[in-house]
PyMOL commands that place a pseudoatom at each C-alpha (Angstrom):
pseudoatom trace, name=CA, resn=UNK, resi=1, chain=A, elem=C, hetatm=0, pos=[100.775, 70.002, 93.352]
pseudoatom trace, name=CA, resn=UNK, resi=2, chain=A, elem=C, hetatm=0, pos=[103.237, 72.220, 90.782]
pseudoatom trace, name=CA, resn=UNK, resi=3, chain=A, elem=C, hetatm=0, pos=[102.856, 71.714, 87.533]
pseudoatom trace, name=CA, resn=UNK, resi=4, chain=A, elem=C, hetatm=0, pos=[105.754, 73.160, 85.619]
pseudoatom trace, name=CA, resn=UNK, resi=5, chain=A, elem=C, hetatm=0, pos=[108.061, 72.582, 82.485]
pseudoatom trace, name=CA, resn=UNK, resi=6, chain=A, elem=C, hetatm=0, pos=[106.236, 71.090, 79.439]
pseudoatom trace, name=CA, resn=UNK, resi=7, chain=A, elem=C, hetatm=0, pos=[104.055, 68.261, 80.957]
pseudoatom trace, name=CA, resn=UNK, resi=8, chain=A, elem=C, hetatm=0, pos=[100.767, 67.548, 80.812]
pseudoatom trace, name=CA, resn=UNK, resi=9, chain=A, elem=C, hetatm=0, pos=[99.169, 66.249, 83.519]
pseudoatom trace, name=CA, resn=UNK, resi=10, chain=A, elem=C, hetatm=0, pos=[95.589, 65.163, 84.228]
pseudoatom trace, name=CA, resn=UNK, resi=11, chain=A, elem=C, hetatm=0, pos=[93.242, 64.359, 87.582]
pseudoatom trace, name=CA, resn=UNK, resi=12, chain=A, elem=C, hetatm=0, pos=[90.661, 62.062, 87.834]
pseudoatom trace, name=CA, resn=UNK, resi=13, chain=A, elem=C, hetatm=0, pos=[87.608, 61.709, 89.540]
pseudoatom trace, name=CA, resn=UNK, resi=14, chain=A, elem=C, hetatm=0, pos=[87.739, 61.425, 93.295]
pseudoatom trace, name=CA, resn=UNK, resi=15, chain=A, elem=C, hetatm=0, pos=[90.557, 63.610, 94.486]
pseudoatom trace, name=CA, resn=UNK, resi=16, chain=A, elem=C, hetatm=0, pos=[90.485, 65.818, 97.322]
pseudoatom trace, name=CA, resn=UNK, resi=17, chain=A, elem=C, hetatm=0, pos=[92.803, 68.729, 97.380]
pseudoatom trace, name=CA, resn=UNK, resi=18, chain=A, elem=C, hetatm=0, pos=[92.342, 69.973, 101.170]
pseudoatom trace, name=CA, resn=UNK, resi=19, chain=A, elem=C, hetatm=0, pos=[93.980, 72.070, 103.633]
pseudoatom trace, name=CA, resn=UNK, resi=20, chain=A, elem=C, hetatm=0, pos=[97.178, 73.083, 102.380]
pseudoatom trace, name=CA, resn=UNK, resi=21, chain=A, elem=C, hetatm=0, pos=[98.547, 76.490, 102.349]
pseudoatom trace, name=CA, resn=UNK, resi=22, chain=A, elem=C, hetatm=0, pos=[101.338, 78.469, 100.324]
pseudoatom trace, name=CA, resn=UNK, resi=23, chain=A, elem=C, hetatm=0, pos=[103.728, 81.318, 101.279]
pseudoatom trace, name=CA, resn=UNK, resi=24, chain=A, elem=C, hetatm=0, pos=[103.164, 82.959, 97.989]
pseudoatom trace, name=CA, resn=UNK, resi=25, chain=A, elem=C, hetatm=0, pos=[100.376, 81.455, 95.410]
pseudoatom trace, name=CA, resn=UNK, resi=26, chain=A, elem=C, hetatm=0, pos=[98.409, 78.387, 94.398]
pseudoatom trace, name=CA, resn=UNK, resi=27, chain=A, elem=C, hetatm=0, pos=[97.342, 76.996, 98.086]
pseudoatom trace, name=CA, resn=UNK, resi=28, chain=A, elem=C, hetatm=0, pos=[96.246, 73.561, 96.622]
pseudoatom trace, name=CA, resn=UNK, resi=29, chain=A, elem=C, hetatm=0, pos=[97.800, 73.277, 92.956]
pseudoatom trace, name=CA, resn=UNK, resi=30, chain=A, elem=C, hetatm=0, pos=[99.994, 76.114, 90.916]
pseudoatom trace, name=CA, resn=UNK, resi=31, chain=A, elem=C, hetatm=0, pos=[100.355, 75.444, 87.390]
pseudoatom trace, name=CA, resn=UNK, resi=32, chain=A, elem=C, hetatm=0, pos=[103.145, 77.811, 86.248]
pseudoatom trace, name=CA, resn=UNK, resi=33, chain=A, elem=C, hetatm=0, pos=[103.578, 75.653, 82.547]
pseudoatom trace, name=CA, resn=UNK, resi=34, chain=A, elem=C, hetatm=0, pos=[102.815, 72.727, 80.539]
pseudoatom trace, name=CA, resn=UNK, resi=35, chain=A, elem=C, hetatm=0, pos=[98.749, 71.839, 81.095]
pseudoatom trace, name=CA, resn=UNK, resi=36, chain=A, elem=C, hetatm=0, pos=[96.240, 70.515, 83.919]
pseudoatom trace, name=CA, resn=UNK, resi=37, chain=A, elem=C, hetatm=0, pos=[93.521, 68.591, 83.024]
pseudoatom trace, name=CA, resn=UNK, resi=38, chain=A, elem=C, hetatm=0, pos=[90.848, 67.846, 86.575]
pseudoatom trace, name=CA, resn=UNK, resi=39, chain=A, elem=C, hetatm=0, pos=[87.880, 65.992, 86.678]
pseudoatom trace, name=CA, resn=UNK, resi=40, chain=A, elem=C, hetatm=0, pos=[85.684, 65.826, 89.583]
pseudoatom trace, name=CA, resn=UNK, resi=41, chain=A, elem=C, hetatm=0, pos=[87.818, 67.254, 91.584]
pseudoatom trace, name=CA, resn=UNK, resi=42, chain=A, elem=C, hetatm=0, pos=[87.295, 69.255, 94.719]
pseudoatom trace, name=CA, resn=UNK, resi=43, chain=A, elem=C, hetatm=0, pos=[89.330, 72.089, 96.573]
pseudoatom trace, name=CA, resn=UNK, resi=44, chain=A, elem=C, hetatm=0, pos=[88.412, 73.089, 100.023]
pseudoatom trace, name=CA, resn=UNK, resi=45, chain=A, elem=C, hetatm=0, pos=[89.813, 75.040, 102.549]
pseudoatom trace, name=CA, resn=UNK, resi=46, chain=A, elem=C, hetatm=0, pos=[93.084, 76.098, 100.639]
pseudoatom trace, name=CA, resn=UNK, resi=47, chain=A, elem=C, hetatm=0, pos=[94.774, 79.345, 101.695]
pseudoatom trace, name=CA, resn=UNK, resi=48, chain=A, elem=C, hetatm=0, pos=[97.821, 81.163, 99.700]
pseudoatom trace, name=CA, resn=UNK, resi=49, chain=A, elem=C, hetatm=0, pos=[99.056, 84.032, 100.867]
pseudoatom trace, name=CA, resn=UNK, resi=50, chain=A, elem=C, hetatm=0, pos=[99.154, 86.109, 97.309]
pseudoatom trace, name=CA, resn=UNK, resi=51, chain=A, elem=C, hetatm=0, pos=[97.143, 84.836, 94.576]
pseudoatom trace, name=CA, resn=UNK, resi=52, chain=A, elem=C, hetatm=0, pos=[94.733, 81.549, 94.498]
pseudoatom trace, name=CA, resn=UNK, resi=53, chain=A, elem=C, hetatm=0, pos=[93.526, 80.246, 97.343]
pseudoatom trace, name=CA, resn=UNK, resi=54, chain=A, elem=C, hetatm=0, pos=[92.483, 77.036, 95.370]
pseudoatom trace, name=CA, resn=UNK, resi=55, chain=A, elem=C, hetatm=0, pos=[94.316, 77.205, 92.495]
pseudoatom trace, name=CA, resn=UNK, resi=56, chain=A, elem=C, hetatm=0, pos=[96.717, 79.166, 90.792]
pseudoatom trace, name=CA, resn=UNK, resi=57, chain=A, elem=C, hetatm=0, pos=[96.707, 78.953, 86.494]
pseudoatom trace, name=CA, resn=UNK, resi=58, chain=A, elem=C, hetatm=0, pos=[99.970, 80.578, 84.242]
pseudoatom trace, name=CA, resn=UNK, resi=59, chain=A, elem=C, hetatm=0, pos=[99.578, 77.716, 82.269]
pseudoatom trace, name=CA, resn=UNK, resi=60, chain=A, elem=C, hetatm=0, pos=[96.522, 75.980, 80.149]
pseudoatom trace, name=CA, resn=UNK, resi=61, chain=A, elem=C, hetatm=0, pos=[94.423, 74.598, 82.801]
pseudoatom trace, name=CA, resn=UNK, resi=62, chain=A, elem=C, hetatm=0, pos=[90.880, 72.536, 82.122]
pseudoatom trace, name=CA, resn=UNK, resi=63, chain=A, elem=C, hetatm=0, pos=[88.312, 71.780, 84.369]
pseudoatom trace, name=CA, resn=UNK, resi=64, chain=A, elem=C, hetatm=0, pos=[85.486, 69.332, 84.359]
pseudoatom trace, name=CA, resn=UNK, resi=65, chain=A, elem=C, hetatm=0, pos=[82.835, 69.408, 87.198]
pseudoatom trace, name=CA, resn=UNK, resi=66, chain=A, elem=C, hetatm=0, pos=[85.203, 70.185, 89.790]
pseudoatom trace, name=CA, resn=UNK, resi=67, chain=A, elem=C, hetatm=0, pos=[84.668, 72.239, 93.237]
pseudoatom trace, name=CA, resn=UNK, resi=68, chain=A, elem=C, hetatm=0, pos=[86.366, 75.028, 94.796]
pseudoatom trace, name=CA, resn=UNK, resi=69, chain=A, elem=C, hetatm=0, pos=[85.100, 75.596, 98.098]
pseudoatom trace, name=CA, resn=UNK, resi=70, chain=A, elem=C, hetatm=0, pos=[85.585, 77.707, 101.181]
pseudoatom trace, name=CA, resn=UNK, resi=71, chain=A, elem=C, hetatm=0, pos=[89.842, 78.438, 99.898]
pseudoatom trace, name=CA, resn=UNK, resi=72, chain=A, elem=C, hetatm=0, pos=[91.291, 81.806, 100.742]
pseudoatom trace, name=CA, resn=UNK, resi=73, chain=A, elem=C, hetatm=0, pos=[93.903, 84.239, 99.737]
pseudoatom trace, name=CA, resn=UNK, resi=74, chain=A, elem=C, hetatm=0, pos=[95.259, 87.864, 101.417]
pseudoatom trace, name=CA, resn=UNK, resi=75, chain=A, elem=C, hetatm=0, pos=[94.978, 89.244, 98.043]
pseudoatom trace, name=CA, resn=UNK, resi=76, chain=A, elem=C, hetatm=0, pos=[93.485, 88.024, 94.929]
pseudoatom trace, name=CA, resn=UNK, resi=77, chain=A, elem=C, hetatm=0, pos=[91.610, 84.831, 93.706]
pseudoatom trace, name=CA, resn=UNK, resi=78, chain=A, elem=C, hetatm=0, pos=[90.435, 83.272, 96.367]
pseudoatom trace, name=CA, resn=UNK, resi=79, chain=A, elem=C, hetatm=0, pos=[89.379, 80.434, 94.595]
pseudoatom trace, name=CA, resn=UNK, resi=80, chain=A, elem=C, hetatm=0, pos=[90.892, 80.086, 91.212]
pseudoatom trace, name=CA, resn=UNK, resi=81, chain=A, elem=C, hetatm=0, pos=[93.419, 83.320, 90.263]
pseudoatom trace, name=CA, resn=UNK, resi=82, chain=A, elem=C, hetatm=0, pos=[94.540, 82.768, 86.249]
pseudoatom trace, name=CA, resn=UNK, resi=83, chain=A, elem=C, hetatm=0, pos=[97.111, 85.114, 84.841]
pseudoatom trace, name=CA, resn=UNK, resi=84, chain=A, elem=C, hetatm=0, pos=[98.037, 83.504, 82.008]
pseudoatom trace, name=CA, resn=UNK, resi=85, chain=A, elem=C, hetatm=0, pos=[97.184, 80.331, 79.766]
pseudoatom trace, name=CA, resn=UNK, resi=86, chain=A, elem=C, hetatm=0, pos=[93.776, 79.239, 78.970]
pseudoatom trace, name=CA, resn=UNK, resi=87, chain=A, elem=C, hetatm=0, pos=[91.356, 78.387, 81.386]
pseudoatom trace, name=CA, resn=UNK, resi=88, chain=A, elem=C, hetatm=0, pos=[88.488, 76.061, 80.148]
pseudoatom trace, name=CA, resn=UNK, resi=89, chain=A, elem=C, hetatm=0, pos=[85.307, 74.816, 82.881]
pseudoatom trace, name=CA, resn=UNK, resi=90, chain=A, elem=C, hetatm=0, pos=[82.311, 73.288, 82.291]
pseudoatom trace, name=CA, resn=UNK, resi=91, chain=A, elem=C, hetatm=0, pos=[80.448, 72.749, 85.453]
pseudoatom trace, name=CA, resn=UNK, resi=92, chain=A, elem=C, hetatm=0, pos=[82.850, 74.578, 87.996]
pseudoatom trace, name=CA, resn=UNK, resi=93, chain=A, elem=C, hetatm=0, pos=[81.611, 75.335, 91.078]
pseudoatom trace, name=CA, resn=UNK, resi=94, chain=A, elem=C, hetatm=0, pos=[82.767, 78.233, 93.532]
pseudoatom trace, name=CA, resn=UNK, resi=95, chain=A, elem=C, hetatm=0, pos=[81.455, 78.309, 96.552]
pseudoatom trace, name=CA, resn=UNK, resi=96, chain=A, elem=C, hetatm=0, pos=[82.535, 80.621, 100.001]
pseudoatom trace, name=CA, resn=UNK, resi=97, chain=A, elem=C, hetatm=0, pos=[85.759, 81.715, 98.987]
pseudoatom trace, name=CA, resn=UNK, resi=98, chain=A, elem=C, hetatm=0, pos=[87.481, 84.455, 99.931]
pseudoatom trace, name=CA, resn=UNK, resi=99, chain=A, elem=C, hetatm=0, pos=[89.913, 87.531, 99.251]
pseudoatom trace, name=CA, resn=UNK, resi=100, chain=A, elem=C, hetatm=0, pos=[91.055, 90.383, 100.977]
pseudoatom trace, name=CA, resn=UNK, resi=101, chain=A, elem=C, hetatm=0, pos=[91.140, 92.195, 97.884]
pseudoatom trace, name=CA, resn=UNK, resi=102, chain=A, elem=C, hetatm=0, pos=[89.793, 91.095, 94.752]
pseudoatom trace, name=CA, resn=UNK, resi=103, chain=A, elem=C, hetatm=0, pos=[87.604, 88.117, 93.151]
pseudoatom trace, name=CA, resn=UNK, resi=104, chain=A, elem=C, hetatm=0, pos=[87.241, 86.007, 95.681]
pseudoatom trace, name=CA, resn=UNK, resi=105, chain=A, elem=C, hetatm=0, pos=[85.509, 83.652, 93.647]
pseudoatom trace, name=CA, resn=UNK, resi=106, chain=A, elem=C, hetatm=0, pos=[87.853, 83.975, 90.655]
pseudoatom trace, name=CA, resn=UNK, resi=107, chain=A, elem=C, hetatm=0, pos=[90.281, 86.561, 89.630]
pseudoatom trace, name=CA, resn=UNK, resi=108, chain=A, elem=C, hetatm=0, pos=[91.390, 86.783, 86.212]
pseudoatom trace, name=CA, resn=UNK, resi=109, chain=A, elem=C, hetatm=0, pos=[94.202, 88.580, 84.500]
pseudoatom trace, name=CA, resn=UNK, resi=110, chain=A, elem=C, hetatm=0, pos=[96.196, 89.069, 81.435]
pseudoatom trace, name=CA, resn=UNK, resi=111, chain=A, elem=C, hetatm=0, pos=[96.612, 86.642, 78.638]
pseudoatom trace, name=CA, resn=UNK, resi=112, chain=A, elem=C, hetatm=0, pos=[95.254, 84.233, 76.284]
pseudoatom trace, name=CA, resn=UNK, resi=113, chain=A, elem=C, hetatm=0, pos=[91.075, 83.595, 77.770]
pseudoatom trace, name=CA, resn=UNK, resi=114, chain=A, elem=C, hetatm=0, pos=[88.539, 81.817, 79.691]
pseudoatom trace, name=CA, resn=UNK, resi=115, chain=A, elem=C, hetatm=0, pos=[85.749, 80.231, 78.816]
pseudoatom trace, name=CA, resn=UNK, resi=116, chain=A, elem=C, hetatm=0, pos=[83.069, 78.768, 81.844]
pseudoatom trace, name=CA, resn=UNK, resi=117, chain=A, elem=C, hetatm=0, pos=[80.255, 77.094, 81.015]
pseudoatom trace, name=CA, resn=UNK, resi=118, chain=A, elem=C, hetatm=0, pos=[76.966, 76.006, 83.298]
pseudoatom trace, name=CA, resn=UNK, resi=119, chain=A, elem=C, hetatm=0, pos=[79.317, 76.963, 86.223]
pseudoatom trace, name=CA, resn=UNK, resi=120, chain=A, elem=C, hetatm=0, pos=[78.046, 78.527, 89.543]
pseudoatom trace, name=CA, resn=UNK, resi=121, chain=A, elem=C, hetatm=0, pos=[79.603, 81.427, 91.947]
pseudoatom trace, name=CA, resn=UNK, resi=122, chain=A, elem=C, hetatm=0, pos=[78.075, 81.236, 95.367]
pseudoatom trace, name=CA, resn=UNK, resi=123, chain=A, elem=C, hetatm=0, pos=[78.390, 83.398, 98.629]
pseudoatom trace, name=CA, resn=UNK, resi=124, chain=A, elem=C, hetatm=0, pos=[81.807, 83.918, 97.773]
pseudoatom trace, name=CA, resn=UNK, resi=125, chain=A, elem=C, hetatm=0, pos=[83.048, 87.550, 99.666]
pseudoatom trace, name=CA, resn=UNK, resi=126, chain=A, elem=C, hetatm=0, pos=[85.975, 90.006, 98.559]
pseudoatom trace, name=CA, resn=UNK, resi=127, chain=A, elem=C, hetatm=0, pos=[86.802, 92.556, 101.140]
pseudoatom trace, name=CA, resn=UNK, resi=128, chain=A, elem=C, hetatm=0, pos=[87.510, 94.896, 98.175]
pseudoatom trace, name=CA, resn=UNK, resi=129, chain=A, elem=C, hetatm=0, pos=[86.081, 94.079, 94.261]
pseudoatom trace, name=CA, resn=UNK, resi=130, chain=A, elem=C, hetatm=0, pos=[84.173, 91.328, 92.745]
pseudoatom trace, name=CA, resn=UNK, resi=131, chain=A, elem=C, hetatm=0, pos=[82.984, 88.834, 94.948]
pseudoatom trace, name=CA, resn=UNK, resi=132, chain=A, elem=C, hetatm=0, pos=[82.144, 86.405, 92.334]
pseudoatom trace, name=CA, resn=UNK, resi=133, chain=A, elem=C, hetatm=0, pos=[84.424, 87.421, 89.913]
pseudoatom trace, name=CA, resn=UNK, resi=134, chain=A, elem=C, hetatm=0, pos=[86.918, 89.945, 88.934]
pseudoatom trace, name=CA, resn=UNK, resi=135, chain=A, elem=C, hetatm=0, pos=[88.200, 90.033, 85.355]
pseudoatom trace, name=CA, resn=UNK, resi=136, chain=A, elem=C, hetatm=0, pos=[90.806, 92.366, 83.786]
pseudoatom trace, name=CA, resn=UNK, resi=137, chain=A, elem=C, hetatm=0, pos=[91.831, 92.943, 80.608]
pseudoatom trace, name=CA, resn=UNK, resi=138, chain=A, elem=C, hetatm=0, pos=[91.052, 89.078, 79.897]
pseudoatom trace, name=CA, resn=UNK, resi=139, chain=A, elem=C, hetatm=0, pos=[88.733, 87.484, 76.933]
pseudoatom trace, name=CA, resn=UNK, resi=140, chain=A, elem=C, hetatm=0, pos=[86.045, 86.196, 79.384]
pseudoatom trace, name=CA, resn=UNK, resi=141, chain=A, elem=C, hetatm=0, pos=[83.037, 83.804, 77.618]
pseudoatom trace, name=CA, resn=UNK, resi=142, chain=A, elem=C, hetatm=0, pos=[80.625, 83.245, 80.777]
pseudoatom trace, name=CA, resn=UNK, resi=143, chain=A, elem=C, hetatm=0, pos=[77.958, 80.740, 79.403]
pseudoatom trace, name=CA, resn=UNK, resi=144, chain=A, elem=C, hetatm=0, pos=[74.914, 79.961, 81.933]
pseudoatom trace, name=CA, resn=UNK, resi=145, chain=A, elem=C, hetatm=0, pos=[76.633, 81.165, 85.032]
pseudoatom trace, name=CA, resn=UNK, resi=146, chain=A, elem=C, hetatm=0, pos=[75.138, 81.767, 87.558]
pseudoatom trace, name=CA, resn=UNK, resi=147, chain=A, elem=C, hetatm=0, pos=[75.961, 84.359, 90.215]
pseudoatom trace, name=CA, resn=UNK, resi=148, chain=A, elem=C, hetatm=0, pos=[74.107, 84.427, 93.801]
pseudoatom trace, name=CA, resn=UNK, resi=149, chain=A, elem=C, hetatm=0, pos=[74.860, 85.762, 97.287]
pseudoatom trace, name=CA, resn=UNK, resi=150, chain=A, elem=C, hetatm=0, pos=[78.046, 87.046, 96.373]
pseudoatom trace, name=CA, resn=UNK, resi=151, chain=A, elem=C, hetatm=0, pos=[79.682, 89.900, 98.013]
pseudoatom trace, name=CA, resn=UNK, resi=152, chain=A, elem=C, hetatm=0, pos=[82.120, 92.459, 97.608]
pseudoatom trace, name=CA, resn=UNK, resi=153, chain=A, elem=C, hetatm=0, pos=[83.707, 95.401, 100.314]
pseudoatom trace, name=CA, resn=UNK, resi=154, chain=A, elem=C, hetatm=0, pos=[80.239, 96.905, 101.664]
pseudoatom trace, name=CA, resn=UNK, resi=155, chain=A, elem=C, hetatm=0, pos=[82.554, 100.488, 102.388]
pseudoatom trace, name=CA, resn=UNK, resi=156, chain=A, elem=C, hetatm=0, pos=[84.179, 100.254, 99.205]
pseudoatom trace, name=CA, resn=UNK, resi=157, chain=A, elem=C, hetatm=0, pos=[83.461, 97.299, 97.266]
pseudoatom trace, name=CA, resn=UNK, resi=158, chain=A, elem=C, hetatm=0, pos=[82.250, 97.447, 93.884]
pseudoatom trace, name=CA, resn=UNK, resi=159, chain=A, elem=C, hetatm=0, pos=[80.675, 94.480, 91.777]
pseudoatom trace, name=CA, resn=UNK, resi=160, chain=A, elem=C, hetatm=0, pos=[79.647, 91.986, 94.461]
pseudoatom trace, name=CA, resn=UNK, resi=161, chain=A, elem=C, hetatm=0, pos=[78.806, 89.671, 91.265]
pseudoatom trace, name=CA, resn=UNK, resi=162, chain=A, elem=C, hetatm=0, pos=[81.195, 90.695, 88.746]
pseudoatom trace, name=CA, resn=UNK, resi=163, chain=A, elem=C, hetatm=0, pos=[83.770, 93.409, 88.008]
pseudoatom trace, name=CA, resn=UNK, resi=164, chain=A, elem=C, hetatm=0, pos=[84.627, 93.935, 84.211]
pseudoatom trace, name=CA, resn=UNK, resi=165, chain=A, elem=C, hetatm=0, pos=[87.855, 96.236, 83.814]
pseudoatom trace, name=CA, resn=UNK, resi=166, chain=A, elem=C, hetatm=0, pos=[90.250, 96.796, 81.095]
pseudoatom trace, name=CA, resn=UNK, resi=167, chain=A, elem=C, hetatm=0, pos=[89.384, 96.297, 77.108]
pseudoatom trace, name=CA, resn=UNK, resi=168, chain=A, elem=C, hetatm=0, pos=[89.259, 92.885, 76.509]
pseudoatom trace, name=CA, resn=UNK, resi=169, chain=A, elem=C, hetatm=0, pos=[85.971, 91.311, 75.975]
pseudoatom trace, name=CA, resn=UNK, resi=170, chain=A, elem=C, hetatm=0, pos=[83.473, 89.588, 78.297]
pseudoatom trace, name=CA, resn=UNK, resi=171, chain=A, elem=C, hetatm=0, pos=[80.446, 87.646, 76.769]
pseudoatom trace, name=CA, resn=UNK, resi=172, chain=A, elem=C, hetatm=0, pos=[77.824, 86.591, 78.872]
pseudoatom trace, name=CA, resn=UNK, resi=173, chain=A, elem=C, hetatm=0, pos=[74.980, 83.779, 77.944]
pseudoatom trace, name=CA, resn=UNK, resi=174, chain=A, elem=C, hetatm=0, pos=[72.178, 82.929, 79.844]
pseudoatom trace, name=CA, resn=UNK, resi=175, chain=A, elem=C, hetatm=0, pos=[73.080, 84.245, 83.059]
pseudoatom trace, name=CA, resn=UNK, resi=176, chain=A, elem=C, hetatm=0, pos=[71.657, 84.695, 86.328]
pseudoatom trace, name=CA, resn=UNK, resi=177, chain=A, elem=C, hetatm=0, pos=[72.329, 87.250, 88.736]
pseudoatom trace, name=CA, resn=UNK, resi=178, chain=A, elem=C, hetatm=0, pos=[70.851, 87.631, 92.056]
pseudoatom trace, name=CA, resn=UNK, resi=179, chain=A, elem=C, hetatm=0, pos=[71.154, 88.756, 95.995]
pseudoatom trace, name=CA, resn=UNK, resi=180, chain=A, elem=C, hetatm=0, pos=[74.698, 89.752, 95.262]
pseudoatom trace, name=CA, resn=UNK, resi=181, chain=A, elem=C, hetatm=0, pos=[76.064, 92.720, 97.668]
pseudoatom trace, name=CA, resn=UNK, resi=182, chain=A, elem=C, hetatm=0, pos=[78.444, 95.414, 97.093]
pseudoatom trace, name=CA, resn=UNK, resi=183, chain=A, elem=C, hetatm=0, pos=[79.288, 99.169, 98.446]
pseudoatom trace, name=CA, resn=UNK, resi=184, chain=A, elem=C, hetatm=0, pos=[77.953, 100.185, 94.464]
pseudoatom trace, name=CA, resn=UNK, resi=185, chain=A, elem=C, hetatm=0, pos=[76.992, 98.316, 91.420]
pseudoatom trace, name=CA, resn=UNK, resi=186, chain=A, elem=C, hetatm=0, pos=[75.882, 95.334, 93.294]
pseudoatom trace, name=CA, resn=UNK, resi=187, chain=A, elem=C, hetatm=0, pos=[75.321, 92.608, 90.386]
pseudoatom trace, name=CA, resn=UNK, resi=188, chain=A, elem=C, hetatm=0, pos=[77.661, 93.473, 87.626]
pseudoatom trace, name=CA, resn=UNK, resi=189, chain=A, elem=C, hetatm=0, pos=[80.427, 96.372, 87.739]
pseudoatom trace, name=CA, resn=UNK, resi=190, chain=A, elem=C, hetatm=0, pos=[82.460, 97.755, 84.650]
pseudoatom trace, name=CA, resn=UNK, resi=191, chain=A, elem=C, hetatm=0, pos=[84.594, 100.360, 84.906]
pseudoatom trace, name=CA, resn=UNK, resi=192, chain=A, elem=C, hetatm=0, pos=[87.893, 100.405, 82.390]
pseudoatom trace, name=CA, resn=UNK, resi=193, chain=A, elem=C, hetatm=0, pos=[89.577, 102.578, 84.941]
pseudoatom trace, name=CA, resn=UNK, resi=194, chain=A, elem=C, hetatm=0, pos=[90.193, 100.257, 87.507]
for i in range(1, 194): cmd.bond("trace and resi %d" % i, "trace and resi %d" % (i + 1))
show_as sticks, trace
zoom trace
């Protein structure tokens, strides 16, 4: 699924987005404009080849209880990678994703903010930084998240929970953090030099 040009488009409970693969990003849906609205939806086992596995966001995307699970990318964002546009979740969960370099749960980059709420990042594993998450220079409001069993590079990987870099902001509420792995700084990372 694109989503581009001014439209908004929303998906309802019950779709699966599964096993599809892209030559450059957004394995199971790209949204490069206009907005995406998804509720109860689940991704699993998505693949692009640059950027989001599961879902790639330029534009204003919100999620509602939906699932990202076991999606892949060869470099960032294994899950969900946003670079632009809002990103609003309440109840996202992102489970055994993967990157080969960065955030394999989510990666997230650039403008505008995201805001997660009550959302979960389990046993998701980045061969380089922030296995859970990786956020740079991006507003970031993380509200009850929890972060477990993640894991980033065990040579070099830093933040196996979550890597901060850049100035932006990143709030966190009521999290949990726990059994995450990483080379150093094995829950949360920040390092503005990244």
């Amino acid at each position: 699924l694109n989503v581009s040009g001014a439209e908004a488009v929303a998906v309802q409970a019950g779709v699966t987005i599964s096993g599809n693969a892209a030559s450059q990003q957004g394995g199971g849906v790209m949204v490069t404009q206009g907005a995406l609205t998804q509720t109860n939806v689940v991704y699993t086992g998505n693949f692009a080849f640059n950027y989001g596995g599961g879902l790639f966001a330029y534009g204003a995307v919100h999620l509602g209880n939906v699932v990202l699970a076991r999606n892949a990318t060869m470099f960032d964002g294994g899950g969900i990678a946003r670079f632009s546009g809002s990103l609003r979740g309440i109840g996202v969960n992102l489970t055994d994703n993967t990157a080969a370099r960065n955030g394999a749960g989510m990666y997230s980059e650039g403008g505008s903010s995201a805001q997660l709420a009550g959302s979960q990042f389990i046993r998701n594993a980045a061969q380089s930084d922030g296995g859970g998450m990786y956020v740079k220079s991006t507003s970031v409001t993380l509200d009850g998240a929890t972060f477990i069993s993640n894991t980033a590079g065990t040579t070099i990987g830093f933040g196996g929970g979550l890597v901060v870099t850049g100035t932006a902001p990143v709030t966190l509420t009521a999290g949990v953090f726990k059994d995450n792995v990483a080379y150093t700084a094995a829950q949360i990372g920040v390092d503005q030099l990244l």
